[in-house]
PASE-886956 format. One record per atom (N, C-alpha, C): x, y, z. Coordinates in steps of 0.1 Angstrom, whole numbers, plus 5000, padded with zeros to 4 digits. Layout:
BEGIN
XYZ...
This chain:
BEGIN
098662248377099362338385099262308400098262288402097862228418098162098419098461978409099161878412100561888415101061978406102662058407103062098419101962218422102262238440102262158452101062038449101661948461102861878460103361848448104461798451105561858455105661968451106562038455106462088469105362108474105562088489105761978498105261868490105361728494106561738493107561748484108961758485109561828494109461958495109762038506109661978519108361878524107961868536109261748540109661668527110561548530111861598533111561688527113361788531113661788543112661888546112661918562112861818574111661708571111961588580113061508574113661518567114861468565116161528573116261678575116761778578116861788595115561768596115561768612116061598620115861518608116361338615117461348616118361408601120261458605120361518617119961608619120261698635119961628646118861528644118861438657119361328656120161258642121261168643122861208644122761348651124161408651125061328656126661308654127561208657128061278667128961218676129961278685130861178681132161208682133561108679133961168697134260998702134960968710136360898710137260988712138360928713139060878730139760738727140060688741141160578737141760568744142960458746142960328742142460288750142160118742143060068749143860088763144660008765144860028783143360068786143560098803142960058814142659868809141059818818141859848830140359858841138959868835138659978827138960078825138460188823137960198809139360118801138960148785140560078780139359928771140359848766139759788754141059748742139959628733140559548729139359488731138959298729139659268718139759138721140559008709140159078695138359078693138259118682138059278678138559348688138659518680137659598684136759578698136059638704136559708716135759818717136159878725135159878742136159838751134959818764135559878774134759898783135359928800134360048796134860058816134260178821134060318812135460428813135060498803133760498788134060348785133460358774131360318772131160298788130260308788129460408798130560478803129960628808129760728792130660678782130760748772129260748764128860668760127660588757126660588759126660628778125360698784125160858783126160938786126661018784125761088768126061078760125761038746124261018746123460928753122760898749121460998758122161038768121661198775121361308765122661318760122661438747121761408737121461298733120261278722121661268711122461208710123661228696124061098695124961028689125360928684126360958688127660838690128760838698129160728689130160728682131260668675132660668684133660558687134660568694136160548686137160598688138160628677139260588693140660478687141160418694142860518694143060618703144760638697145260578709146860608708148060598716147960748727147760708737147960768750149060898746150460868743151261038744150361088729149561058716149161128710147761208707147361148722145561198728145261288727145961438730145361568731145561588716146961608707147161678692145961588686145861478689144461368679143361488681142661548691141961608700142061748687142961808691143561928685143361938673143661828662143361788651142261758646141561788651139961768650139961588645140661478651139961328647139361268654138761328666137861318677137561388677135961438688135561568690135561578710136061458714135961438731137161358734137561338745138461228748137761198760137261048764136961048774137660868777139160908783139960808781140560828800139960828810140460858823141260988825140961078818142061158819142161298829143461298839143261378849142861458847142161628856142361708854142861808856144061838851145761928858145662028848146562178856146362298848147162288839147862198839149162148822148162128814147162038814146561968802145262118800145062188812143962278808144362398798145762418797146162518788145862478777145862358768145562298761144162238751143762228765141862138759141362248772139962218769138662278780138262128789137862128797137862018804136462008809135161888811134261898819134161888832133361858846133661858854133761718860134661658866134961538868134061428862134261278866132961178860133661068873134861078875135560978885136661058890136561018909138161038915138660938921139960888919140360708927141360768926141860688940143460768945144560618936145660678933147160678929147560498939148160448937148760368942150060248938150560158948151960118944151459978944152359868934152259728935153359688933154059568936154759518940154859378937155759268934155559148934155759098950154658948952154958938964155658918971156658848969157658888978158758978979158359088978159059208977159259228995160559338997160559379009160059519012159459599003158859719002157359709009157959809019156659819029155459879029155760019021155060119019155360169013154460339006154660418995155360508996155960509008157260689009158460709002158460798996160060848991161160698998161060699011162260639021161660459020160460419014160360299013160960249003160560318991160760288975162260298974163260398984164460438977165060328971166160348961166960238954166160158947164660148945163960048937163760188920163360078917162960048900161660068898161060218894159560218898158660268880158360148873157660158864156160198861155760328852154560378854154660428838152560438836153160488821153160638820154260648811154760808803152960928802153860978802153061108801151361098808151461088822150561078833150661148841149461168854150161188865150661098871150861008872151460878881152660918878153360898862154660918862155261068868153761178866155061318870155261288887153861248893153961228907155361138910155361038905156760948907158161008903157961098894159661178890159861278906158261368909158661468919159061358929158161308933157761208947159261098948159261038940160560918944161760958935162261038941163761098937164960988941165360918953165860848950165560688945164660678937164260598931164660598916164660448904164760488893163160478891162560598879161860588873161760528856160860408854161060368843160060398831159660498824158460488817157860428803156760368806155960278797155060338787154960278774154160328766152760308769152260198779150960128782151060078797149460088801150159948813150159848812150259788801150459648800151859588801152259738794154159638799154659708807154059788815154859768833154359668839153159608837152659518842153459368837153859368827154359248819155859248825156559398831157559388838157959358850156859398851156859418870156759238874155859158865155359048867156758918865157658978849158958928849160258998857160059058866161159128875161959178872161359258862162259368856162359528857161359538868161059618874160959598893161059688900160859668916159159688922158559798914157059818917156959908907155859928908154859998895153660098906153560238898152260358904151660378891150060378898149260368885147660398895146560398892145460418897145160318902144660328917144560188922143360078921142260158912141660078905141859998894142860038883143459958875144659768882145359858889146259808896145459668901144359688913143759618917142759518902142459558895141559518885143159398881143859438876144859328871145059258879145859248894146259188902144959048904143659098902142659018905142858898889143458898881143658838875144658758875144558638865145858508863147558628859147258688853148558788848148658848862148358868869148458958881148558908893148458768894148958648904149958638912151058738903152558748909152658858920151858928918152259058923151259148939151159218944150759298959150259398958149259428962148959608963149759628974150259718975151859768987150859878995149859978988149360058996148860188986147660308989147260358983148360488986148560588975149060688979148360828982148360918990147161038993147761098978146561168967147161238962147361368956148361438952148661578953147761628943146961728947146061778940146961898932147961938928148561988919149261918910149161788911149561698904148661578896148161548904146561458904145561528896144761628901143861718902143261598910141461708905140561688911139761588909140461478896139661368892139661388876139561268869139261258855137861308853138361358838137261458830137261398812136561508813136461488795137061558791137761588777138361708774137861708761137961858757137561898747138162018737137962008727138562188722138662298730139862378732139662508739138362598728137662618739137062708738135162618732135262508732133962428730133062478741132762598743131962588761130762518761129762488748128762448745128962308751129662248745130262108749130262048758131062138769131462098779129862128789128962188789128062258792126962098791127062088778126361968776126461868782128061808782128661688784128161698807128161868810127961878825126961848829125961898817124861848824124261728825124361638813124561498810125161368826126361428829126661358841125661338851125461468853124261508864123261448865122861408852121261368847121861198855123061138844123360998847123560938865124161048870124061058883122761038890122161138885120761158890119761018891119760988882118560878876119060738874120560738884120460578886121860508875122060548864122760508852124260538858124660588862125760588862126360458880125460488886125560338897125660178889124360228881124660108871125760028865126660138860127660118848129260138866129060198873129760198883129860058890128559998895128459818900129059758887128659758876129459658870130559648871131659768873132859708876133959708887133459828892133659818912133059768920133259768933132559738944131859818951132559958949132660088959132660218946131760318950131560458941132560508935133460518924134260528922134260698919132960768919133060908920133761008932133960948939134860988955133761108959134461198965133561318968132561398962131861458967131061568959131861678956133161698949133761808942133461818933
């Protein structure tokens, strides 16, 4: 009987620490683009890298949880979200009161202003309504860049892209006049052999009803835990050095902008 009961507690005790290792190998699914260096792109062989993806990572590794990353298409991000096939998106994504009806949002992680590029020998001087008029202005779909360029360059054509790669692939074959996109991207290509053709024209200021206040995370309406987590997590990565870290590797300059 007394050999019976140890085991049975011996059993019991394996349960438990079994029980409690699940809860501390808890998963998080991150979902992200896969098509927006620096921020978040993948490699030849089907990895996923950039910025985003290793704020995601640290992030993650604040929380004490495991981080798995799940690759969609940009216009299908939030319903993926909604659908429960992610449980985060942390794919650069602004934070505007369109998308907040939608998802719950954490508080910023990056702010980098909007900007225009150009091949070089263009005669476009600058970013105004009155510079761009008559040109051909390719950006990708369902962004702020693109809604800022529908309000902003009215007499302009607007062209929209499923990626930046092929406004970039257009702009480069002149099939486009200039391209608006975040001017850390912008700049990240242009520094490249594919990007050799073309100019940064100039940063644009931008509209904080259109813009917001910087990319966030998004999450289920109504996750408040989540987002709580995910806030305080930045803070910590901020705090203690990790996020300068993963910031130098791919800028030069803080890419967090202000203290908002």
């Amino acid at each position: 009987m007394r050999t019976a009961l140890r085991i049975a507690l011996a059993a019991s005790a394996a349960l438990l620490t079994l029980g409690v290792a699940q809860a501390q190998e808890k998963t998080l699914r991150i979902g992200t683009e896969g098509a927006y260096p620096p921020f978040n792109n993948l490699t030849a062989d089907g990895q996923l890298v950039g910025f985003d993806i290793d704020i995601a990572k640290a992030l993650c590794g604040e929380m004490k949880v495991k981080c798995t990353f799940v690759a969609q298409d940009w216009d299908g991000i939030i319903p993926a979200l909604q659908a429960g096939k992610f449980d985060a998106i942390v794919a650069s994504m602004s934070i505007t009161p369109e998308r907040a009806e939608k998802v719950d949002f954490t508080n910023k992680y990056y702010n980098t202003p909007p900007a225009i590029a150009a091949p070089k020998d263009s005669d476009i001087k600058g970013v105004t309504k009155e510079d761009l008029a008559g040109k051909t202005i390719g950006v990708q779909a369902s962004t702020t860049h693109f809604n800022y360029s529908t309000k902003a360059y009215t007499d302009s054509t607007i062209k929209p892209y499923p990626t930046a790669q092929e406004y970039q692939l257009d702009l480069a074959n002149g099939r486009v006049d200039a391209v608006n996109d975040d001017i850390t991207v912008l700049e990240g290509w242009l520094a490249t052999p594919d990007g050799a053709c073309c100019k940064l024209i100039g940063s644009i200021t931008p509209d904080i009803e259109i813009h917001g206040p910087g990319a966030g995370i998004a999450v289920r309406k109504g996750e408040t835990e989540l987002v709580n987590q995910f806030n305080k997590a930045i803070d910590a990565i901020r705090a203690n050095g990790k996020y300068k870290e993963i910031n130098d590797k791919y800028f030069k300059y803080d890419v967090y902008g202000g203290e908002s």
